[in-house]
C-alpha positions, -999 to +999 in steps of 0.1 A: +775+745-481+750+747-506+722+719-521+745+716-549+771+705-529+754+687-504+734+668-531+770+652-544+782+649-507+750+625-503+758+600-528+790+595-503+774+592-471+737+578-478+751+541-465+766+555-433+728+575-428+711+542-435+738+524-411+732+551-383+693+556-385+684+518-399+644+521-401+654+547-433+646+524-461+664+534-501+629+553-509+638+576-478+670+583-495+663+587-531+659+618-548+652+632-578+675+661-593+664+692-578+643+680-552+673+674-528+648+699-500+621+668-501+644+643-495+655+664-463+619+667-451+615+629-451+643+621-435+634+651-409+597+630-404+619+598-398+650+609-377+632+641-359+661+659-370+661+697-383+670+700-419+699+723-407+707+695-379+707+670-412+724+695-436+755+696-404+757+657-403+759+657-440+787+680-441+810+663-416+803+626-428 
């Protein structure tokens, strides 16, 4: 899937990420257009996730 994609898929599942990983506050998962790779690199600092690990859960949520 690519950050296009993914990006859209977010706005669907951002509640369920802040549900499963609660210390992820709305800053962690904002984004500005385009910088969809960012957003992944603070959520990797907070979960200890792999971006790929992240860009997976994203996919099936």
């Amino acid at each position: 899937m690519n950050n296009d994609r993914l990006e859209g898929k977010w706005k669907q599942v951002k509640g369920k990420f802040k549900q499963k990983y609660g210390e992820l506050t709305d800053n962690d998962l904002a984004y500005s257009e385009g910088k969809f790779e960012e957003m992944l690199g603070k959520l990797q600092e907070k979960t200890g996730k792999a971006k790929d690990e992240l860009k997976r859960e994203i996919e099936s949520l």
